[in-house]
LOLONU-412015 format. One line per 5 residues: for each residue x, y, z of N, C-alpha, C. Coordinates in pm, 1 decimal. Each point is the difference from the previous one (the first is absolute). Layout:
<atoms>
X:Y:Z:X:Y:Z:X:Y:Z ~ ...
</atoms>
This chain:
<atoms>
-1323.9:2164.1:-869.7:103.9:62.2:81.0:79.6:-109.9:70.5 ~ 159.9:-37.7:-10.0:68.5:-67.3:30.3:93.0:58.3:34.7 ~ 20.0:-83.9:155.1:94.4:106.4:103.9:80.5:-147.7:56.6 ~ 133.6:27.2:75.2:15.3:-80.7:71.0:-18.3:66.8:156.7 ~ -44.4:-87.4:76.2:-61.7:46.3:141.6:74.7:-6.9:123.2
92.7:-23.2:-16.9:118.4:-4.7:164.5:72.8:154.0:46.8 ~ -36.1:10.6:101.6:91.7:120.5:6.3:11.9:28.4:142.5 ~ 78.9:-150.2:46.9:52.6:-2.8:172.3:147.2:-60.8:-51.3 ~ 74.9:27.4:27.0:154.1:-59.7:-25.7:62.4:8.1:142.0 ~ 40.4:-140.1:105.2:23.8:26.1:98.8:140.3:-97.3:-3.7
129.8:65.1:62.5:105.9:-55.6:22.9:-3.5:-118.3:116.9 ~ -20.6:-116.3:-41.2:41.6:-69.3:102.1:66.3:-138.8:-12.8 ~ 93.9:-36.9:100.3:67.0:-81.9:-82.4:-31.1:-195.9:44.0 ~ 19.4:-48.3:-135.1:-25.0:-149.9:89.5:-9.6:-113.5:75.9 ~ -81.5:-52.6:36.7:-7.0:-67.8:65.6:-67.8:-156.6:-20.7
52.3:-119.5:24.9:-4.2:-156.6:-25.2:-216.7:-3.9:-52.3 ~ -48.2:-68.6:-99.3:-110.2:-29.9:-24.6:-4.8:-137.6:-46.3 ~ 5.5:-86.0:25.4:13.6:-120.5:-71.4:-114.9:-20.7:-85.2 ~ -96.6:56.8:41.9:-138.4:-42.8:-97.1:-41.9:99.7:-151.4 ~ 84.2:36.5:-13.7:25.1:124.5:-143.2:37.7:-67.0:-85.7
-26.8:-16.0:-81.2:-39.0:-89.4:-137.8:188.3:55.8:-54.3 ~ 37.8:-89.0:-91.6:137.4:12.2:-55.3:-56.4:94.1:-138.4 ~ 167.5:97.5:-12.5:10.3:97.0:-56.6:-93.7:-53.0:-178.4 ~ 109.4:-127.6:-10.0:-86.0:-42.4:-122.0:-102.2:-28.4:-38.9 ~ -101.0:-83.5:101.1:-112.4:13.5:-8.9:-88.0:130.0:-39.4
37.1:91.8:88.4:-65.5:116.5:-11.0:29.5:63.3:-169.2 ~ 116.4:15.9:7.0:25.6:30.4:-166.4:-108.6:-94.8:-84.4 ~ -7.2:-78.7:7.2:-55.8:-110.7:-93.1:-160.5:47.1:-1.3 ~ -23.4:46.0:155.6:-155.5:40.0:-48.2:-47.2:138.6:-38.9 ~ 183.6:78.2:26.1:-43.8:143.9:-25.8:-56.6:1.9:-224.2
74.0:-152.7:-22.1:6.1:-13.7:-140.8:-110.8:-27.2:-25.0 ~ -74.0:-61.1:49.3:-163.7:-81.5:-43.9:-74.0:153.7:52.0 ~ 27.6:86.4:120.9:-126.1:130.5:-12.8:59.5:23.1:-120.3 ~ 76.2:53.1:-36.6:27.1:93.8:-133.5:-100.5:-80.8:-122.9 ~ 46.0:-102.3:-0.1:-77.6:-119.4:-112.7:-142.1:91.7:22.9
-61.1:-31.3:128.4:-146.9:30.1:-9.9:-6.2:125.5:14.1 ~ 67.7:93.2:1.6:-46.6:154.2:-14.7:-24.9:33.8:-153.1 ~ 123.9:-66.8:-44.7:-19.1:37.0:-138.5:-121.5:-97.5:-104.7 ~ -34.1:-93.9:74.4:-104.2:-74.0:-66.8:-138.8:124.5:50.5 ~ -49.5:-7.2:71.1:-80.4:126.2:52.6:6.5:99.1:-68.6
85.2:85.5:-12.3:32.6:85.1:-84.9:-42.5:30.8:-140.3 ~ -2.5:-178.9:-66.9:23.5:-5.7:-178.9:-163.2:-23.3:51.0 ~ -15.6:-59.4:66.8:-175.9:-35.9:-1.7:-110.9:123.5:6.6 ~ 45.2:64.2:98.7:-73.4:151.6:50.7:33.9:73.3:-142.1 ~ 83.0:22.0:-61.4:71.7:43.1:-154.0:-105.8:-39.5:-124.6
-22.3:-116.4:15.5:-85.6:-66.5:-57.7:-207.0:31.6:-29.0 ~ 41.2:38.9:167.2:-162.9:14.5:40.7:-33.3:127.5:-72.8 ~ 107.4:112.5:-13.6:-11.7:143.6:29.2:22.7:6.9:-184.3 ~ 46.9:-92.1:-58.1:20.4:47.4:-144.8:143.9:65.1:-0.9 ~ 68.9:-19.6:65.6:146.5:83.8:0.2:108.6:-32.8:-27.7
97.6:67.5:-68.6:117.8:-71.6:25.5:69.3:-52.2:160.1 ~ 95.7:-85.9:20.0:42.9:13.6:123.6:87.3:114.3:45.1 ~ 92.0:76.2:-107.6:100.2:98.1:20.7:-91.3:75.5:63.9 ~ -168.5:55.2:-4.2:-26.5:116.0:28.7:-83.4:-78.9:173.7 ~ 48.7:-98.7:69.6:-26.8:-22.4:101.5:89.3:83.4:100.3
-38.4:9.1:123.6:63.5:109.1:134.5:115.4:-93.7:4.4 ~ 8.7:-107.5:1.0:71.2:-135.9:63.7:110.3:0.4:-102.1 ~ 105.4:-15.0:-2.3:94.6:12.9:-112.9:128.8:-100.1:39.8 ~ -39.0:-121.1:-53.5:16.7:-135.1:63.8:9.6:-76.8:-92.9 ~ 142.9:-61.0:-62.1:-7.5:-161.3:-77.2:10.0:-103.6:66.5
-52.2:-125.3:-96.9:-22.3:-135.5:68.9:145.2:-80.2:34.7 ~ -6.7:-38.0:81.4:138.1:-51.0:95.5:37.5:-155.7:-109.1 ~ -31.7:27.3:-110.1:2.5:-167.9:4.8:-53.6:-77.4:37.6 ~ 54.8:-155.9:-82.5:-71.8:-122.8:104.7:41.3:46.3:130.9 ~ -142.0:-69.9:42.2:0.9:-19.9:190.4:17.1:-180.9:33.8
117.4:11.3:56.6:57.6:-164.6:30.1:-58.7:-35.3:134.7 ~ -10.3:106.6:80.5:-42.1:-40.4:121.7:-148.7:69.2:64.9 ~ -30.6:-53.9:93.2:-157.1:21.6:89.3:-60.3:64.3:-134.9 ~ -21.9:-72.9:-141.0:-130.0:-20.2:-99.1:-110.9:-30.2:103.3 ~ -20.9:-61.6:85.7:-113.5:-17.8:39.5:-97.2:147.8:61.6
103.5:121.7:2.7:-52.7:121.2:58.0:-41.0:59.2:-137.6 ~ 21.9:-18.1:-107.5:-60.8:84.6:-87.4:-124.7:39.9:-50.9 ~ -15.7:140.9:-39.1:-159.0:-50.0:11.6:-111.5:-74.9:-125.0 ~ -63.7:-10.4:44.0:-98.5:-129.1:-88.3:-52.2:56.4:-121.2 ~ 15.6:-20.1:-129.8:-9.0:6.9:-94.2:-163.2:77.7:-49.6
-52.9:-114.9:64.6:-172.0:36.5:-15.8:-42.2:92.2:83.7 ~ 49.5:63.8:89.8:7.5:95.4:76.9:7.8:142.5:-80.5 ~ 124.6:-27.6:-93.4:28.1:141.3:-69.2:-69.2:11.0:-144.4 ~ -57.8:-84.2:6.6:-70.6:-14.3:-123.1:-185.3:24.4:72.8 ~ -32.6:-47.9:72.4:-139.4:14.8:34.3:-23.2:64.7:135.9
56.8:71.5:33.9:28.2:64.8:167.5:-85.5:130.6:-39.8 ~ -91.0:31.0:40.3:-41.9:174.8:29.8:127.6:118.1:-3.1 ~ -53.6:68.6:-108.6:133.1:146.5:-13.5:55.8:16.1:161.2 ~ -121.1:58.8:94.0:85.0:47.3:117.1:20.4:-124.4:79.4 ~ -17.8:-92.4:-16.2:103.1:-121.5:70.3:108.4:-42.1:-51.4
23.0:2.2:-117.1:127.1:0.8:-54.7:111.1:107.3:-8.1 ~ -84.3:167.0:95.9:85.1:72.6:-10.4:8.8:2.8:150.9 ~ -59.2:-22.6:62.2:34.4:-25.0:169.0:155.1:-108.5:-45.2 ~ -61.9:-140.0:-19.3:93.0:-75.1:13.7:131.2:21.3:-78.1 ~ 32.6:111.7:-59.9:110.1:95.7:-52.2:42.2:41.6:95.0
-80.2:113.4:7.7:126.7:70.3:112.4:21.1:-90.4:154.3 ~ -71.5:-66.7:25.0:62.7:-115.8:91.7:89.4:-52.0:-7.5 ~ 38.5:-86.3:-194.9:108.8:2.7:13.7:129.3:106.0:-68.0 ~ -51.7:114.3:16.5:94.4:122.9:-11.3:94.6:29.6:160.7 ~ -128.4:1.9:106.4:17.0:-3.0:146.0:153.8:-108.9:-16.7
-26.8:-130.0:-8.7:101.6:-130.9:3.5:129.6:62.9:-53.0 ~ 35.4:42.7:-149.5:52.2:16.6:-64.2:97.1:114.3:45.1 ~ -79.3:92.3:60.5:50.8:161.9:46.4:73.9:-91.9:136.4 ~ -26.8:-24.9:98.4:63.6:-112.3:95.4:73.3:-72.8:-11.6 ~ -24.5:-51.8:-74.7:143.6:-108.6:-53.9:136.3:91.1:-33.7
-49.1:91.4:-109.0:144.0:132.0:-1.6:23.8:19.6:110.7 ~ -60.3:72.8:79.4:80.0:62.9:136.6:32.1:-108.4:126.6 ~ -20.9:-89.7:-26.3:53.7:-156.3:85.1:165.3:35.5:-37.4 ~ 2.4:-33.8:-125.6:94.4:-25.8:-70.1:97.6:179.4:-58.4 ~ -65.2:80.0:110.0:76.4:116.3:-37.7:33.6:48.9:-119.7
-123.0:-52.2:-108.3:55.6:75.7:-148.6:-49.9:138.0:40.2 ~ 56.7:105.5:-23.5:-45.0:134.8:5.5:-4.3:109.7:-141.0 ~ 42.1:-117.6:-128.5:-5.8:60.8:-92.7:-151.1:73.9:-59.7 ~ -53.2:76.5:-37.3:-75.5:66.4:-32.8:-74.8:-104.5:-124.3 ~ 96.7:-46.9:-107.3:-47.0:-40.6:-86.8:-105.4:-152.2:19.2
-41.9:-70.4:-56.3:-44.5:-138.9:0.1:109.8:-86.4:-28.9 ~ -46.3:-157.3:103.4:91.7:-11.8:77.5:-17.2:-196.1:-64.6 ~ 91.0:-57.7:-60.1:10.5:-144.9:-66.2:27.5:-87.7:101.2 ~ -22.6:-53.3:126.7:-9.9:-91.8:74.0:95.2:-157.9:-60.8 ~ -54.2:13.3:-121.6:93.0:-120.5:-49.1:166.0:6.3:-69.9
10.8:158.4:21.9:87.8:35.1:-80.4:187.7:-106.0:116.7 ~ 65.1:-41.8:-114.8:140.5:-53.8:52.3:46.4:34.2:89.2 ~ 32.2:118.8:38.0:49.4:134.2:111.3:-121.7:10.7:83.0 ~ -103.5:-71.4:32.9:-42.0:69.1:101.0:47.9:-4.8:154.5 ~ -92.7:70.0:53.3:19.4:12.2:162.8:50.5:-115.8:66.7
48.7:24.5:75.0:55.9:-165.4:76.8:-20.0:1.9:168.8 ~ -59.0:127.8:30.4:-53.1:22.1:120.6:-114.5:51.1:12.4 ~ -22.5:-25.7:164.6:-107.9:61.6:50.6:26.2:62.1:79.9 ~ -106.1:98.6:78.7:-13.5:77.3:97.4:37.8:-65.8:108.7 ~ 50.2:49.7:85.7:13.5:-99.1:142.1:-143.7:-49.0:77.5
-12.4:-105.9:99.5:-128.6:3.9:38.6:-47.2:86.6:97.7 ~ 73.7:59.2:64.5:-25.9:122.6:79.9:-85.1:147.5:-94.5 ~ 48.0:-14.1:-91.8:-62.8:117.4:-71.8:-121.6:-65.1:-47.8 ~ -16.9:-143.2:-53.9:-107.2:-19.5:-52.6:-139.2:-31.5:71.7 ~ 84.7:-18.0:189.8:-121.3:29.1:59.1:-52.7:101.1:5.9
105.8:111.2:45.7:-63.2:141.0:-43.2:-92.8:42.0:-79.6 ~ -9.6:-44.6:-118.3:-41.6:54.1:-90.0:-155.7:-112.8:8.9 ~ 40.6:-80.9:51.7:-149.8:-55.3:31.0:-100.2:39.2:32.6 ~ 59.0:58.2:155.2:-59.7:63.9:103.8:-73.1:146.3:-111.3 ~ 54.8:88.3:-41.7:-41.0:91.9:-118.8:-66.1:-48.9:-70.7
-4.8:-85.4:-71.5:-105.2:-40.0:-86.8:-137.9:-64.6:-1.4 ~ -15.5:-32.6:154.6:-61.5:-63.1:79.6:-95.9:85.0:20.2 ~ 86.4:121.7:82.5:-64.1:141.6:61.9:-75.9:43.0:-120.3 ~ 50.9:-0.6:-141.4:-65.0:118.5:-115.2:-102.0:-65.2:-5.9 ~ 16.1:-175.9:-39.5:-121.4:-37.6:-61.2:-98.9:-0.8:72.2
4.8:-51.8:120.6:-130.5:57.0:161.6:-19.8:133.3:-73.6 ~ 63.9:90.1:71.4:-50.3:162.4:-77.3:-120.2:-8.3:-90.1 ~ 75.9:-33.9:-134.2:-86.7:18.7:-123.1:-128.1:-98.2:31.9 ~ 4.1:-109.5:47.2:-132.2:-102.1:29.7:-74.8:23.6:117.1 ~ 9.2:120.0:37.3:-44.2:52.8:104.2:-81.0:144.4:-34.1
64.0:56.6:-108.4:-83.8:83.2:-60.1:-82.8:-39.0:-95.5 ~ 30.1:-107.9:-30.4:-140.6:-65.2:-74.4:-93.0:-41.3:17.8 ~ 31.7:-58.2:151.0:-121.8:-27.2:68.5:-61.6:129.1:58.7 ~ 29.8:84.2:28.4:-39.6:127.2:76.0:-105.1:29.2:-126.7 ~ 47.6:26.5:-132.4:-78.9:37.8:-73.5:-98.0:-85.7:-70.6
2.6:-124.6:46.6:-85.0:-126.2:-26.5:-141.5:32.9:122.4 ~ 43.2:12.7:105.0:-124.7:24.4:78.8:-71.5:114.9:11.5 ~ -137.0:-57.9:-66.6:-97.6:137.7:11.5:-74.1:94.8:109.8 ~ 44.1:123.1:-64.3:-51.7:138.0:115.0:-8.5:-53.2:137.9 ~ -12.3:-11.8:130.4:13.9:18.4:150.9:73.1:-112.4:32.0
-34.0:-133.5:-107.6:56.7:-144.6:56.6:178.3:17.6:32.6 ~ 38.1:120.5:-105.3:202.7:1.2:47.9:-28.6:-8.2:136.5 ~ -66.5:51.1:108.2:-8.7:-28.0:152.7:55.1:-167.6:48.1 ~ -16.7:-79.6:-91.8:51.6:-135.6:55.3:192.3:-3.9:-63.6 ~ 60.1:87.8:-61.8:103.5:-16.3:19.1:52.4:64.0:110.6
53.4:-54.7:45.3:121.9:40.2:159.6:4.0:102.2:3.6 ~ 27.3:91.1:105.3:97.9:102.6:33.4:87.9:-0.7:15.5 ~ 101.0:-115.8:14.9:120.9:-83.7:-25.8:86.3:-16.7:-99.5 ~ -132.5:-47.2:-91.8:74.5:-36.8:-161.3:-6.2:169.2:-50.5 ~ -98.8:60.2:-8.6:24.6:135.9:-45.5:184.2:102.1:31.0
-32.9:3.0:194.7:95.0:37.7:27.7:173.4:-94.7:-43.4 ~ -4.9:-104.5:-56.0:94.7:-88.1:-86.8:55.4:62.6:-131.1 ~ -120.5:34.9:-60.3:-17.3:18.3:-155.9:72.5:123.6:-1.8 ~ -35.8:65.0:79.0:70.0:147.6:20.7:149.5:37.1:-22.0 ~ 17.9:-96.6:74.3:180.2:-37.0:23.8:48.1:-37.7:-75.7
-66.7:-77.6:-133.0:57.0:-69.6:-123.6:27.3:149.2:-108.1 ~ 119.2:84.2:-47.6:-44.5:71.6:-86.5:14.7:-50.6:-163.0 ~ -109.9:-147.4:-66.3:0.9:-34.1:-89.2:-29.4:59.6:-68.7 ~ 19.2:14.7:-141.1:-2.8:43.5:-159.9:-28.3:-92.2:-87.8 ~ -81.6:4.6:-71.0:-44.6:-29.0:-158.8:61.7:63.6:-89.3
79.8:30.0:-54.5:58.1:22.4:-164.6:23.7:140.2:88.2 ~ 50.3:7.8:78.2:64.4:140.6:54.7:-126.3:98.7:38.2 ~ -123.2:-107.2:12.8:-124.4:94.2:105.1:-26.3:-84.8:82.8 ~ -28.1:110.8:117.3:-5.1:-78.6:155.1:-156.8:-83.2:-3.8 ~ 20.0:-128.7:17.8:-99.2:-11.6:-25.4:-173.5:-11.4:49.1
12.3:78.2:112.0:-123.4:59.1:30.5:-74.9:95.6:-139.2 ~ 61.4:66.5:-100.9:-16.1:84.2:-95.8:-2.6:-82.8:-100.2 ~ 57.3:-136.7:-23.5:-9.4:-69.0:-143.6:-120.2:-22.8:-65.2 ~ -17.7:-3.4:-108.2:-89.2:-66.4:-44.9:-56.4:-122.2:28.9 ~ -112.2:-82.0:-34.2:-24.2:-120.4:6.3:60.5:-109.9:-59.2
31.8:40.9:-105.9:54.1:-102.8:-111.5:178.3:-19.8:1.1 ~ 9.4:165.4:56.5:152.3:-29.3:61.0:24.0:-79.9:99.6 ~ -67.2:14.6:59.9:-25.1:-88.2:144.3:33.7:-135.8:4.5 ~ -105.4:-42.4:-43.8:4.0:-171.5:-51.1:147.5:-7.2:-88.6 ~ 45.3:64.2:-98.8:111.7:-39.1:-94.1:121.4:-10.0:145.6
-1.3:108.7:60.4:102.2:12.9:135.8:25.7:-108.5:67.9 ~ -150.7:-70.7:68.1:16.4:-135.6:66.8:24.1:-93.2:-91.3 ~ -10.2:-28.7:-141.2:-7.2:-159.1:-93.1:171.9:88.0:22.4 ~ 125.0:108.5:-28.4:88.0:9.1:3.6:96.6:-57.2:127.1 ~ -69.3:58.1:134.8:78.3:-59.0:86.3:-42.6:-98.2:63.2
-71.9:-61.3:-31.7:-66.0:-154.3:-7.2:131.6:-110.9:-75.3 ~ 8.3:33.6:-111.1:103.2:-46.1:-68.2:163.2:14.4:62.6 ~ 13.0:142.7:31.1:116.6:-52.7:76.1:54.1:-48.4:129.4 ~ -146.1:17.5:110.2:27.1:-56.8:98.3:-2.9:-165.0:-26.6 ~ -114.1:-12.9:-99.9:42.0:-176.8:-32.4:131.1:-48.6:-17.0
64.7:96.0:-99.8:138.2:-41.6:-38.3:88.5:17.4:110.2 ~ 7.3:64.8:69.1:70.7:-8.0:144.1:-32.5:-126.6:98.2 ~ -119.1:-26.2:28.7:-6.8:-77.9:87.7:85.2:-115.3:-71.2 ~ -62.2:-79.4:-104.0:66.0:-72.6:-68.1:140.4:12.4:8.6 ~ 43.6:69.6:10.2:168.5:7.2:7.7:34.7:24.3:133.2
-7.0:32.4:92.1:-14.9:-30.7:108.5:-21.2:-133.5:50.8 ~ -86.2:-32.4:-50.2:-50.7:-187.6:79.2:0.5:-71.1:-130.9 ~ 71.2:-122.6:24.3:30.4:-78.4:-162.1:-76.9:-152.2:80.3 ~ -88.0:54.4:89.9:-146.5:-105.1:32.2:-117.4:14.4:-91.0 ~ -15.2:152.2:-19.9:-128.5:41.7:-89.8:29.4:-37.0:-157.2
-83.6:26.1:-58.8:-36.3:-81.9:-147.7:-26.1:212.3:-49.7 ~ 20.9:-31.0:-115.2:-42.7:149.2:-71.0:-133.9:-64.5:-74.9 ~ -46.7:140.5:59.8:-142.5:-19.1:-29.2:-58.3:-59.1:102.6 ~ -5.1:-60.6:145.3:-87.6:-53.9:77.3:-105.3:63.7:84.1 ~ -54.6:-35.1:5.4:-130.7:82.1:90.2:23.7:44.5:118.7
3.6:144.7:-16.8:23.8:95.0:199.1:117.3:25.2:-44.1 ~ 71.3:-25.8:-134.9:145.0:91.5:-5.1:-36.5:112.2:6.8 ~ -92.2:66.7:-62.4:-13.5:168.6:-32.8:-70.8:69.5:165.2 ~ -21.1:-92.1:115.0:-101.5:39.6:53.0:76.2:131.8:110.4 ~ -58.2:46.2:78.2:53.7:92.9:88.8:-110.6:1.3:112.6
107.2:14.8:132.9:-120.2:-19.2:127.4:-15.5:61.3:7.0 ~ -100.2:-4.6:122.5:-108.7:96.5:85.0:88.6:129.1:6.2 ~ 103.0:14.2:53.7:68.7:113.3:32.5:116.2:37.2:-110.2 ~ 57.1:77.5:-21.6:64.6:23.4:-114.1:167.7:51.8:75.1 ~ 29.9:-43.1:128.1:95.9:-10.5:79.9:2.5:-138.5:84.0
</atoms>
């Protein structure tokens, strides 16, 4: 089941960020996720005995990747990686990929060529992309908050807060269009490796200090406000 997951659209208009990575850059790495979605893709394709046409993901390869090769993913990885780690680290970078479009305001329905001549030549303002921080911030707390709830056994939930509970409350997050107090398990986890991925890709574009891929990009604090 492949969804894209945003559904806060807030008008606001911009304001000076000096530390927001240039438009091109970002294009350049929206080109290398695509590279590795679709490498993921042919690999998981591979695992399953399938063609790729009959994958959820309906995605061609961007071409050579000229720039940040060093983010792609590792060869021996997609070749010797465990089925469900190679399908976590999919929709992670599905999460990236789905983010990178709506940075860049594609709203077309179809799948989307990053390398294509005509592409995008903007971004979101940084006012919106804090916004949308702050939201993505909030979901992924949410969802990693119901995992832990259901990680601790029978009476021990007593050591989560009455705090963080009354928090969680206020978040009304969704998994694939179920709230996810009701999701499944396996939805669950696919939900966080999703907005894991795109809060990475945000921060990263946001701060052109961080490295993609560095350790504590995906992380989220104590409080989810």
């Amino acid at each position: 089941m492949i969804g894209y997951l945003f559904r806060v659209e807030l008008p606001v208009r911009d304001k000076p960020n000096e530390g927001q990575r240039p438009v091109d850059d970002v294009r350049a790495m929206a080109v290398a996720v695509q590279a590795n979605l679709v490498q993921l893709k042919i690999a998981e394709c591979k695992r399953l005995g399938k063609p790729t046409s009959q994958h959820a993901i309906d995605l061609q390869s961007p071409g050579a990747v000229r720039r940040f090769r060093e983010t792609l993913v590792d060869l021996e990885f997609l070749k010797s990686a465990p089925a469900m780690h190679l399908h976590l680290r999919l929709r992670e970078s599905w999460g990236q990929y789905c983010f990178m479009r709506w940075a860049f305001s594609v709203d077309s329905k179809e799948s989307y060529d990053f390398s294509a001549p005509c592409g995008p030549s903007e971004l979101r303002c940084p006012a919106v992309l804090e916004s949308k921080h702050a939201e993505l911030h909030a979901l992924l707390w949410r969802i990693r908050f119901e995992q832990r709830l259901r990680d601790v056994p029978g009476d021990s939930d007593r050591e989560l807060s009455e705090e963080d509970r009354s928090l969680a409350k206020r978040i009304p997050a969704e998994a694939f269009g179920t709230p996810v107090a009701q999701c499944p398990d396996d939805e669950l986890v696919l939900a966080a490796c999703e907005h894991a991925g795109m809060l990475a890709a945000l921060r990263w574009i946001m701060d052109s200090r961080r490295k993609w891929g560095e350790a504590g990009i995906m992380d989220v604090g104590e409080r989810p406000f």
